[in-house]
C-alpha positions, 0 to 999 in steps of 0.5 A, a space after each residue: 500500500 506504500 508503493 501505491 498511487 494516493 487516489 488508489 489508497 483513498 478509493 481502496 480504504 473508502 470501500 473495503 470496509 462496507 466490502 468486507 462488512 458485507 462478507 462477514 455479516 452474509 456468514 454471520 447472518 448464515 451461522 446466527 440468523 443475524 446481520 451486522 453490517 453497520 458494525 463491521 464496516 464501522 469496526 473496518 473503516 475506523 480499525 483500519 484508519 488508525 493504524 493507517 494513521 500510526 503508519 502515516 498512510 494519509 491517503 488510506 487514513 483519509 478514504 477511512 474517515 469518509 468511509 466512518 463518515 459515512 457509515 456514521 450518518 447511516 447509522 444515525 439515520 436509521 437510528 432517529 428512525 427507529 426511535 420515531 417508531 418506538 415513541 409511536 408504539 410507546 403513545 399507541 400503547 398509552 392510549 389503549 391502557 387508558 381506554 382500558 381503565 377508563 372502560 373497565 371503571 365504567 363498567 364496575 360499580 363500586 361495592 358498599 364499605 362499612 363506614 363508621 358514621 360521623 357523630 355530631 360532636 
């Protein structure tokens, strides 16, 4: 990678590590049923431009930090996504405890309690 053209490193560090993120997580998702592609490109991209950055690969560390860029505003994307839907599931959920009690106190009838009477004082 020393003896490289600079734009051959940036292009090789820019999109080896979704490459290989995509590799691993078929495997991993064929052996436990799940994906981990944001992590592993993640754990690539920024792996990789670390020690591009202790060996003073700049062109490499620089494809690396647009690939973690990247890979980072995927994830928040998806991220702010999701927690949209859980506070939507979280209100549907209030709203249907709420019709729940409210029914149920319609419904049931408060039984007679003895009470000690008030004594005139």
């Amino acid at each position: 990678m020393n003896g490289w053209p600079p734009v051959a490193n940036f292009l090789l560090a820019l999109l080896l590590p979704p490459a290989w993120s995509y590799l691993w997580s078929g495997l991993w998702q064929r052996l436990y049923r799940r994906r981990y592609f944001l992590q592993g490109w993640l754990s690539g991209a920024g792996g990789g431009g670390t020690a591009a950055l202790l060996e003073h690969f700049w062109a490499y560390a620089l494809g690396a930090a647009v690939s973690t860029a990247v890979g980072l505003a995927i994830w928040w994307w998806r991220r702010r996504k999701r927690r949209n839907v859980l506070a939507l599931m979280g209100q549907k959920s209030r709203l249907l405890r709420d019709a729940l009690v409210r029914r149920v106190r319609e419904v049931t009838k408060p039984s007679p309690v003895l009470r000690p009477q008030r004594s005139p004082a």
